[in-house]
Each structure stands twice: as C-alpha cells, then as structure tokens.
C-alpha positions in Angstrom: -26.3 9.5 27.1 -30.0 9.2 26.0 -30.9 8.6 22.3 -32.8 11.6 22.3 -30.6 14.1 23.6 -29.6 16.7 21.4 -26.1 16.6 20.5 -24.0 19.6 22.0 -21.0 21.3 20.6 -17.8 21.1 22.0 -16.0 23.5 23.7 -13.3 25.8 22.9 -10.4 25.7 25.8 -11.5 28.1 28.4 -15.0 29.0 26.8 -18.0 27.1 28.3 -20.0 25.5 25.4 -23.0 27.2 26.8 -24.2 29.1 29.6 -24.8 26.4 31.6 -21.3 24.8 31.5 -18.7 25.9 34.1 -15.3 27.5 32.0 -12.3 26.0 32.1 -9.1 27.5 34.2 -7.2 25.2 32.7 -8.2 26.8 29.6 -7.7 29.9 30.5 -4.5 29.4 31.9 -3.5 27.8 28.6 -4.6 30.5 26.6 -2.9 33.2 28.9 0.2 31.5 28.5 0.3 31.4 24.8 1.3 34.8 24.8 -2.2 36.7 24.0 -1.3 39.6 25.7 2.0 40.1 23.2 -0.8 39.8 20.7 -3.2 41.9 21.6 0.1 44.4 22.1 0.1 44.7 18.2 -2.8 46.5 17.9 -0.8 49.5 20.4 2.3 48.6 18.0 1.1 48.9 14.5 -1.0 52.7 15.8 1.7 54.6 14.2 2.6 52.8 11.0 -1.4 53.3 10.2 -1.0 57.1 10.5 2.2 56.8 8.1 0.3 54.9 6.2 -2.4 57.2 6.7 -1.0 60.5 6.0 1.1 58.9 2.7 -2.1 57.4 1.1 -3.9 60.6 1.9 -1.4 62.5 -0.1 -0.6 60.1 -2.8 -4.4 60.1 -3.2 -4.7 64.1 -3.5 -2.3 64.0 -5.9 -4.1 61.5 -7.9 -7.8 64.1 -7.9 -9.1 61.5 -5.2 -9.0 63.4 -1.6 -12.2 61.8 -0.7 -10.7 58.1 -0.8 -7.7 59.4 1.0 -9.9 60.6 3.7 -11.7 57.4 3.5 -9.2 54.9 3.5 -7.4 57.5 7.0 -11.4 57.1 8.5 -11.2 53.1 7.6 -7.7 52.5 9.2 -9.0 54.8 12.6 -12.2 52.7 12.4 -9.8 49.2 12.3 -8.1 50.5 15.3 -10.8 51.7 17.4 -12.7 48.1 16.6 -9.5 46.3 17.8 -9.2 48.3 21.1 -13.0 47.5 21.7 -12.7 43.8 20.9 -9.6 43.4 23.5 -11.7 45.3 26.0 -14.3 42.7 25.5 -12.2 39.5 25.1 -10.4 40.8 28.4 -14.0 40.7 30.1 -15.1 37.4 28.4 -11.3 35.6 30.0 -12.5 37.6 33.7 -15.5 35.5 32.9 -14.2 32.2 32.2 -11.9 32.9 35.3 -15.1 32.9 37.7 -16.1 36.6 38.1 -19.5 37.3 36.7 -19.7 38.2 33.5 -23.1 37.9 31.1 -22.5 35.6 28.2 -24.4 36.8 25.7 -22.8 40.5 26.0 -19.9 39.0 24.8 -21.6 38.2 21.0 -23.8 41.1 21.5 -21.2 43.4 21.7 -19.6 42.4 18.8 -22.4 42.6 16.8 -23.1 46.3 17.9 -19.5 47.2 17.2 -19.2 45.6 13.5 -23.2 47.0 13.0 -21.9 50.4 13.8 -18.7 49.9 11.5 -20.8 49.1 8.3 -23.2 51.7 8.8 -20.5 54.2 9.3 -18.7 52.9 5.6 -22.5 52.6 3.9 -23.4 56.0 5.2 -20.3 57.5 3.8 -20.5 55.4 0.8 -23.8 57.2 0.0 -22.6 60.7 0.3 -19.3 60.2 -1.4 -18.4 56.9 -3.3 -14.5 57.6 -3.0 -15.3 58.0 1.1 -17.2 55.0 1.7 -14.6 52.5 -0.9 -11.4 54.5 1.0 -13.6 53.7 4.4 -13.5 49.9 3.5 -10.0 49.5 2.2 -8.7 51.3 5.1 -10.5 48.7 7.5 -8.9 45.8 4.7 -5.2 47.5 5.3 -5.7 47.8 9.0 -6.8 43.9 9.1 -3.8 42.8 7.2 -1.5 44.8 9.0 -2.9 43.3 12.3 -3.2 39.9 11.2 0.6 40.1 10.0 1.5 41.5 12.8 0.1 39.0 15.5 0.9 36.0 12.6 5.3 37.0 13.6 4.8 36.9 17.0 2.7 33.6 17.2 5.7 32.5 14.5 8.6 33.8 16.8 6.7 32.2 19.9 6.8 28.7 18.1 9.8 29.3 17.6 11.1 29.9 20.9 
C-alpha cells in the first residue's frame, strides 16, 4: 500500500465496497442464511394488523372532529407498506447482483432516493392542503416503521434463539 493512496471503506458482507470490487458469495450466502427472507415476510404479515389499525384510528379519529388525520395516518400506514414492498424488490435485485448477474450499482441508492423523495412530497403536499392529512400521513409512516421494526426485531430474537 502506497502512502498516497486514498484510504477505502470496508465492505459490508456480500456488498462490494465499490463498483469496482467483485461481491462476496460468501457474503451473500451468509446473509441468505440468516433468515432475511422470514424478515422480509413481515412486511406480508403485519398488512392486515395496519388496516385494523387503520380502520380503528380512522374512527376513533372521526369521533374526536379529526377525519382528516384519520385519513392521513390510513394514507401514511399504505405509504409504509407500499415503500417496504419496493425496498425488498430492490434489495432482492441488489443480492442477484452481489450473486454475479448484472445489476447497476448506483440504481440501487438511486432508487431509494426516488422512493423516499416521492414519500415526502406526497406527506408535504398533503400537509399543505390539510394540516391534519399531512401530520396523520407522517405518523402513519412512524406506526408502520415501528410495527415493522418490531416485527422483524422477534424473529431475528427467536432466530438467536434457536
């Protein structure tokens, strides 16, 4: 190693550091085997608790003179689950591309930059036309975040576990 070469970051198992590094099966392999698919299940197992969720908060919140937040918070918690479907579509192409096949690195970022872009226009946008729509639009996306994160956190606990 040359004095004057730039340090370079290390890489994550299975991700090449840059474009230029090969990936890592190993990686991948170890990644696969931690159980990310039973992960990535959640988001298909926590759809219906959201719309119970959903439907009670939007009542509760009629009840209370505050429809619009009830809307909002149902349009954040649709908007949490149509980002998680997107992002395992995308991390399911960026592990094809660690794996060998030909995948463009930067679409990977790029994609979800578009997809969080798009979901803070969305809660601005309604946020301007109706305050209660755009603060129910970002709590909903804070419930469906917890409820996701909970949900993965038991089965990486019960995995340990095992």
């Amino acid at each position: 190693m040359n004095v004057e070469d730039p340090p370079q970051a290390p890489a994550v198992a299975g991700v090449p550091a840059s474009p230029d590094v090969e990936p890592n099966p190993e990686g991948v392999a170890a990644a696969a085997a931690f159980g990310y698919a039973e992960i990535a299940a959640q988001a298909k197992r926590i759809v219906w608790p959201c719309c119970i969720l959903g439907g009670i908060v939007l009542v509760g919140l009629a009840l209370l003179k505050q429809p619009w937040a009830g809307v909002g918070v149902c349009i954040g918690l649709g908007l949490g689950m149509v980002n998680a479907r997107l992002l395992q579509h995308s991390v399911l192409r960026r592990f094809q591309s660690a794996s060998g096949q030909a995948v463009k690195g930067g679409a990977f970022l790029a994609s979800g930059l578009v997809r969080l872009g798009a979901i803070t226009c969305v809660a601005v946008v309604l946020a301007l036309i109706e305050r209660p729509l755009g603060i129910g639009v970002v709590v909903g996306l804070a419930v469906y975040q917890v409820l996701l994160l909970g949900a993965s956190a038991i089965v990486m606990y019960r995995q340990v576990r095992a």
